[in-house]
C-alpha positions in Angstrom: 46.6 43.4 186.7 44.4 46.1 185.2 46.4 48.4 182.2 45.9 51.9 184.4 46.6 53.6 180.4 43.4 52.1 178.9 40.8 54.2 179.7 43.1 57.1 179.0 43.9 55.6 175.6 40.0 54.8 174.6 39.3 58.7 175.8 41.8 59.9 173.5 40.8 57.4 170.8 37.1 58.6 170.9 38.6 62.5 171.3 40.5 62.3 168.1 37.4 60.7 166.2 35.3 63.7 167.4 37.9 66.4 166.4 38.1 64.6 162.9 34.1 64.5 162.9 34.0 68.3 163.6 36.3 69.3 160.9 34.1 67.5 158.6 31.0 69.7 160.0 33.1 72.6 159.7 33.6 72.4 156.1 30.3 71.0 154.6 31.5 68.3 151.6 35.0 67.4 153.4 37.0 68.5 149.7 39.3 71.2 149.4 38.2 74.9 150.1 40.1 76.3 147.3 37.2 74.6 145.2 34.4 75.8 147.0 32.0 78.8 146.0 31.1 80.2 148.4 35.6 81.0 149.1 36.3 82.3 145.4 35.3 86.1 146.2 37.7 86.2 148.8 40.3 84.2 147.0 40.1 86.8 144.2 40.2 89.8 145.7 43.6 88.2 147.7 44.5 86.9 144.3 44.3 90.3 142.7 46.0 92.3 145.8 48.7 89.9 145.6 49.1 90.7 141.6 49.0 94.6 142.3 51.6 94.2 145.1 54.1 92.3 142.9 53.1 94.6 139.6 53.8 97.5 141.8 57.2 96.0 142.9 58.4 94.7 140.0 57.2 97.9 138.1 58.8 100.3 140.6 61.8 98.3 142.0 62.7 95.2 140.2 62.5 96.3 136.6 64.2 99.6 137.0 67.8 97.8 138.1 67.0 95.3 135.7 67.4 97.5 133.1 69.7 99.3 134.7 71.8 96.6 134.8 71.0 95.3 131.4 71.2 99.2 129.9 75.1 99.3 131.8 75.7 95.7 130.5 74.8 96.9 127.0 77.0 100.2 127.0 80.2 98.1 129.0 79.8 95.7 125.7 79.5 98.9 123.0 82.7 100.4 124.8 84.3 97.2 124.8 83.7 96.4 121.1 84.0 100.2 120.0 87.7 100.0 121.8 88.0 96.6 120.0 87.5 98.1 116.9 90.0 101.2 118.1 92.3 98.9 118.8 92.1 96.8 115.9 92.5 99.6 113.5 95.1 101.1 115.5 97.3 97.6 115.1 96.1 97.5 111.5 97.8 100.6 110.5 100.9 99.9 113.0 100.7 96.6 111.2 100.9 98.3 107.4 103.5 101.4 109.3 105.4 97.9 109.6 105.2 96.2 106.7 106.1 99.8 105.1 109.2 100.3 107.8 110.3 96.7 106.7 109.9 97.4 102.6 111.8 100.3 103.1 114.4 98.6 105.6 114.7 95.9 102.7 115.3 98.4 99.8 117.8 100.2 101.6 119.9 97.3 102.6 119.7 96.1 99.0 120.9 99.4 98.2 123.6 99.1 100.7 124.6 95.9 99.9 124.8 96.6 96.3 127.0 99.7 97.3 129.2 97.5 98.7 129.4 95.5 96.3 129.6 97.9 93.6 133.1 99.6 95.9 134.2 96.1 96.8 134.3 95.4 92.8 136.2 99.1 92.5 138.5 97.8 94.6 139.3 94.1 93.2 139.3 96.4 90.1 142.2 98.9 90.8 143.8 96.2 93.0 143.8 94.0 89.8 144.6 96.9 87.4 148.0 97.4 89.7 149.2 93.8 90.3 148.8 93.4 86.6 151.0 96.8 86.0 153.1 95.2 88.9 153.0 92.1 86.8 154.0 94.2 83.3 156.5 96.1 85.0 158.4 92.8 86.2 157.6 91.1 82.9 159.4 93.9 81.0 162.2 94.1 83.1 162.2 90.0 83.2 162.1 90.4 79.2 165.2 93.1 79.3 167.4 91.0 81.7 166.5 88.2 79.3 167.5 90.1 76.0 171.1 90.9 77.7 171.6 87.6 79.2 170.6 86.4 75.0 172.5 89.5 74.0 175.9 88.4 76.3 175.0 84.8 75.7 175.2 85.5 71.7 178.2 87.2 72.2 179.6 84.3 73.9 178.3 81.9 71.7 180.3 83.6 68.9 183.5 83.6 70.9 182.9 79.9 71.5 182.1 79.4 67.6 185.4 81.3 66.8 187.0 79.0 69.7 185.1 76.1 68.2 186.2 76.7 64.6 189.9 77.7 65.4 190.3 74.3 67.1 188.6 71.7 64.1 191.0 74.2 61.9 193.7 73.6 63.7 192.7 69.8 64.5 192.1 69.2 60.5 195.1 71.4 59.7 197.2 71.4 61.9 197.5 75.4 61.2 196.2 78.1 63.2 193.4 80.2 61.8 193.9 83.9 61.8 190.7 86.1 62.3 190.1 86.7 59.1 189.9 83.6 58.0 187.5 82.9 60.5 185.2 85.8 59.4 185.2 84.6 56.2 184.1 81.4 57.3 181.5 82.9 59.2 180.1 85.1 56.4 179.9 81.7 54.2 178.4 80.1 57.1 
């Protein structure tokens, strides 16, 4: 059986070789047209349009917000490091307001605390002054009961003496003393 597609297929076999050959016609040398000669007038004067079209619009739109952007970047910085700076003095002195506040908080709780101590010292003072006059009071009245109770005792001692002495007289004599034989006694005694 005959293939009905091959004489279609040689046609467009043979049509594709002529379309290739008249591209090659077309063009001369078959290289790129960039690098051809007789191109490069027109190439520059597109070249140079393009370059004053994109000048233009980077001169008159571009650059303008960039350095509008860059000029509001810039001043958003200085405000931000000019309030830095502000704020950094401002806790600086609240920082030596502080350490001021807390000397002085210091000094006058030292001179509290040595108020207190200075009336907590009065205090043990007079309380000490009066137990001991307290104390005195009870030791001289101790020291008076203790000079009657000597004094009585002395007095009884001598009636036990005279007791004493008229028995051994009697015991050795076997007489009774009279009291003033017993007064002499005691005066050689």
């Amino acid at each position: 059986m005959a293939d009905p597609h091959a004489p279609a297929a040689a046609d467009a076999h043979g049509a594709a070789a002529d379309t290739h050959a008249s591209t090659e016609a077309d063009h001369g040398s078959g290289g790129l047209p960039q690098f051809e000669f007789q191109h490069w007038f027109g190439q520059i004067v597109y070249l140079v349009f393009l370059f004053l079209v994109l000048y233009l619009l980077i001169d008159k739109i571009f650059a303008p917000r960039m350095r509008k952007v860059f000029d509001e970047r810039a001043e958003t910085i200085g405000k931000a490091i000019e309030d830095a700076r502000r704020v950094q003095g401002e806790a600086q002195n609240q920082a030596e307001a502080g350490q001021s506040e807390l000397a002085e908080a210091r000094a006058s709780a030292r001179r509290s605390a040595d108020a207190a101590k200075a009336r907590v010292n009065e205090d043990i003072a007079r309380r000490t002054a009066e137990a001991e006059a307290v104390q005195a009071g009870r030791v001289a009245e101790a020291e008076g009961r203790i000079g009657k109770m000597r004094d009585a005792a002395m007095a009884q001692v001598e009636a036990v003496a005279d007791d004493t002495t008229k028995a051994i007289v009697e015991k050795l004599t076997g007489k009774t003393a009279t009291a003033a034989e017993l007064k002499a006694a005691k005066g050689a005694a």
